[in-house]
C-alpha positions in Angstrom: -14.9 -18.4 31.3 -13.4 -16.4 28.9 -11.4 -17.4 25.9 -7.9 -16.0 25.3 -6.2 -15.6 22.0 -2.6 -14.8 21.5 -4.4 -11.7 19.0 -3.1 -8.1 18.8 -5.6 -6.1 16.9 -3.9 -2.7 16.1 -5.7 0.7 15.1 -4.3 2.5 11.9 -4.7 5.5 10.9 -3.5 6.1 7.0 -1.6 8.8 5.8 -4.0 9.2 3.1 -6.9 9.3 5.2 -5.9 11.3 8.0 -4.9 14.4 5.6 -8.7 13.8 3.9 -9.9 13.5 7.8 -8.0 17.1 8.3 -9.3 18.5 4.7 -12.7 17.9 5.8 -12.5 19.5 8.7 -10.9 22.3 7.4 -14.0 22.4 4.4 -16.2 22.2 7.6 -15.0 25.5 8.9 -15.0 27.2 5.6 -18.7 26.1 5.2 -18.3 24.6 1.8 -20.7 22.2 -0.3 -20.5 18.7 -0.2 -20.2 18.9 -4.1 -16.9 21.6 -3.5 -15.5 19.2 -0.9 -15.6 16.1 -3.7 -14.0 18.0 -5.8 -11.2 19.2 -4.0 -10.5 15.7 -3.0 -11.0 14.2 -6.8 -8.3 17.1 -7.4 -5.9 15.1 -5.9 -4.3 11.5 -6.8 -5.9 9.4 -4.1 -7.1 6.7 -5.9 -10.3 6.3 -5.4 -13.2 9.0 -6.5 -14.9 11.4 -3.9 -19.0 12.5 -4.8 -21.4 13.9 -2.9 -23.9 11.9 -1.5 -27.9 12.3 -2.0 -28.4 11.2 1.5 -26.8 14.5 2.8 -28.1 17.9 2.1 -25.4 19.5 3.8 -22.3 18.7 6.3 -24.5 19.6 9.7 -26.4 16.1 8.1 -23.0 14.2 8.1 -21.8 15.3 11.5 -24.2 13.1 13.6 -22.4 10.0 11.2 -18.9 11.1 12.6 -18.5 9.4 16.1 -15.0 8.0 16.4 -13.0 10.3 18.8 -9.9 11.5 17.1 -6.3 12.1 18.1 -6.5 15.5 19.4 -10.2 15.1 20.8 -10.3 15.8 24.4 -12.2 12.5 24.7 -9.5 10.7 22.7 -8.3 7.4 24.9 -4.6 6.4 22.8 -3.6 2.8 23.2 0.0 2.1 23.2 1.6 3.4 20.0 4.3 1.1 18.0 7.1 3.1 17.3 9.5 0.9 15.6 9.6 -1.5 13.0 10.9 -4.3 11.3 13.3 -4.5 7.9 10.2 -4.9 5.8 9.2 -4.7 1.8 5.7 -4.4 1.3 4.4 -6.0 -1.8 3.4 -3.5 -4.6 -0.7 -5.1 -4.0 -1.6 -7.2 -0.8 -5.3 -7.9 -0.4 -6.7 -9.6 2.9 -9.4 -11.2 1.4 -7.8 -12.9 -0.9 -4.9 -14.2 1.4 -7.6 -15.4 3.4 -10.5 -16.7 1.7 -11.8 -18.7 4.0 -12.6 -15.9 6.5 -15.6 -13.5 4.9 -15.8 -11.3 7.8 -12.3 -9.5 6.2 -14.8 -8.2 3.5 -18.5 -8.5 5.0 -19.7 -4.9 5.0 -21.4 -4.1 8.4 -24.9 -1.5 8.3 -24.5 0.1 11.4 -27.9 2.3 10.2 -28.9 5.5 12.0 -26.5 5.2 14.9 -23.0 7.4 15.5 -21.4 3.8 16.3 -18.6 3.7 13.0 -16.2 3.7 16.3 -17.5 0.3 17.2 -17.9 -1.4 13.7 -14.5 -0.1 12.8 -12.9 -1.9 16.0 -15.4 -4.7 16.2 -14.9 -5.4 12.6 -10.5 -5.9 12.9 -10.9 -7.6 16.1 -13.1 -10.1 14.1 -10.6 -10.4 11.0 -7.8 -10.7 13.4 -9.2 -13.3 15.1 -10.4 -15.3 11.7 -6.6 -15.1 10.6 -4.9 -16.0 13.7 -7.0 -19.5 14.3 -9.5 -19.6 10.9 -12.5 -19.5 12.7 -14.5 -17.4 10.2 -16.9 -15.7 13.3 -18.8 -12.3 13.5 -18.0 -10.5 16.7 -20.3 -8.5 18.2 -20.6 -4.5 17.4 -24.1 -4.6 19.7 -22.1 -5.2 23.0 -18.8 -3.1 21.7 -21.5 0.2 21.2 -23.3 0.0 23.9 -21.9 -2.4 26.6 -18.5 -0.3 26.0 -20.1 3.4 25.9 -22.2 4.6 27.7 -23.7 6.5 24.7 -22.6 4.2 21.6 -24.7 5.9 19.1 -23.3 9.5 20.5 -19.6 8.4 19.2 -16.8 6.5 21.0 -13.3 5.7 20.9 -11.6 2.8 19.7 -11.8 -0.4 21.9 -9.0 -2.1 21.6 -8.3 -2.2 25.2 -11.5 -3.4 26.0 -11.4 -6.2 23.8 -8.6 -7.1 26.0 -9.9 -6.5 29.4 -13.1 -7.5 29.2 -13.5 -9.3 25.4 -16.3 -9.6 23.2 -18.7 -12.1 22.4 -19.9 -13.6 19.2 -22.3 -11.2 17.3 -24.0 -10.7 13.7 -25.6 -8.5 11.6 -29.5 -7.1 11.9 -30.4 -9.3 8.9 -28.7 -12.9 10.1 -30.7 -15.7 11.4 -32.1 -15.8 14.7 -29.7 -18.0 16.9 -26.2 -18.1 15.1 -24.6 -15.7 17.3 -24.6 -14.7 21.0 -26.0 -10.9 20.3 -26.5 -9.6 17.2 -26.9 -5.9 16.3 -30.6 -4.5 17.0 -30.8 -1.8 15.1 -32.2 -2.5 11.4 -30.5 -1.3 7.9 -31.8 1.8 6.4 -30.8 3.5 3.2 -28.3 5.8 3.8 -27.0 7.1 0.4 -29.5 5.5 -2.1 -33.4 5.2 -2.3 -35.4 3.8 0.3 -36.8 0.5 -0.8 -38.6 -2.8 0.4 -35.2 -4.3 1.9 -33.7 -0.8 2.9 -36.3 1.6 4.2 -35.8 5.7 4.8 -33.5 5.9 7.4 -34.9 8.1 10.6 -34.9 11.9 10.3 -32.1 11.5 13.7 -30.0 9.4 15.1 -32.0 5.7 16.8 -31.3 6.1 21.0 -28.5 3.7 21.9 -29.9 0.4 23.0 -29.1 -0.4 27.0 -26.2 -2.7 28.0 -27.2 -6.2 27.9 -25.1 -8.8 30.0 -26.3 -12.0 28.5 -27.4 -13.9 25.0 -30.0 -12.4 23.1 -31.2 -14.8 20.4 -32.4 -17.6 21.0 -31.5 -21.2 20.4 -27.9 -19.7 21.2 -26.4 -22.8 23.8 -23.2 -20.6 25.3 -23.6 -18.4 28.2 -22.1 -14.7 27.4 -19.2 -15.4 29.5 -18.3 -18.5 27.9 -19.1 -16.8 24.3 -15.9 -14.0 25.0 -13.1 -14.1 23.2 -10.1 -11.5 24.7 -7.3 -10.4 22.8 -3.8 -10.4 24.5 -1.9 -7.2 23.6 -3.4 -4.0 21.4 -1.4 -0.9 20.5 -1.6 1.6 17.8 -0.2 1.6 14.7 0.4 5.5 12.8 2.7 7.3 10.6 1.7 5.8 7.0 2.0 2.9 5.0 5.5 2.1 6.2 4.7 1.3 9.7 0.7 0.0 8.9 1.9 -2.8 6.1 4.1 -4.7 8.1 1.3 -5.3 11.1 -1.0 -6.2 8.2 
């Protein structure tokens, strides 16, 4: 059986970062460094500081990283877009995590290591705070079934999964490095260091992309007692939120 919440999970896309998303692309074509590209964006007031990572020697390395299908994209799947909005004054600082402190997976940073699957961690990783503020049931959802139960090719990039989560929903699911048995499936594919030196904890990361795990259809830890039908939770209603901070803040 699977559970139902009365949870909208919405897909933003910032001003802010869709002009940086349309920069890079443009610094793409021009063939420019990743130094160049951090500071043409550190040129600008967008509070926070661009550099150029050592993981990267150029932006063909970055590309394999970049697997969300964007508006635009011929694979791009849109859910329903909001379009209207309420009479509402968005305070001058809101953070999530501390209007909810009892739900850590608002600020839990998810690895999802050699694998083109941002797509799923950025929609697997909302669903999961949406669902912590909506009933306070601090619970990692899973971004093993969302890659690769959702896409055929998870680590090969995807679109957002909003409408799956409704559909079909997603079960419980942690990260490589949780214990064995507090989740239904847990992500398979182990943390590597991406920007920093390898070390003990965080080893080189492959010289490619991992190949997506298969689909599986039921609990893979063990010790877990609920079936994977009875782990789902489903959201009710998903749409799409765009334009800017006027129209993100109040679905926030």
């Amino acid at each position: 059986m699977v559970r139902t919440l009365a949870l909208v999970v919405i897909a933003t896309f910032p001003a802010t970062m869709v002009k940086i998303a349309a920069l890079f692309v443009a610094q793409v074509a021009a063939e420019q460094t990743l130094q160049e590209i951090a500071e043409e964006i550190n040129a600008g007031n967008h509070g926070w500081k661009a550099a150029a990572p050592e993981k990267f020697a150029n932006l063909d390395d970055v590309k394999a990283y970049l697997g969300a299908y964007l508006p635009g994209d011929a694979e791009y799947v849109a859910d329903e877009v909001r379009t209207t909005v309420s009479d509402f004054q968005a305070p001058a600082s809101f953070d999530s995590a501390e209007q909810w402190p009892g739900c850590s997976v608002i600020s839990n940073v998810r690895d999802q290591s050699s694998c083109g699957s941002c797509w799923a961690f950025g929609s697997v990783s909302s669903f999961e705070a949406r669902a912590c503020i909506a009933t306070g049931n601090d619970v990692k959802y899973s971004p093993e079934q969302t890659a690769f139960c959702f896409n055929y090719d998870g680590c090969g990039g995807g679109n957002n999964v909003w409408s799956s989560f409704k559909s079909t929903g997603v079960v419980t699911g942690g990260d490589f490095t949780d214990s064995e048995g507090g989740t239904c499936h847990r992500y398979s594919l182990k943390p590597c260091a991406h920007h920093v030196p390898a070390t003990a904890k965080y080893p080189a990361c492959p010289s490619s992309e991992y190949p997506s795990p298969s689909c599986k259809r039921s609990c893979s830890e063990s010790g877990y007692s609920k079936s994977f039908s009875a782990d789902k939770l489903r959201a009710t209603k998903t749409m799409s939120v765009r334009r800017g901070r006027s129209r993100a803040a109040p679905s926030i």
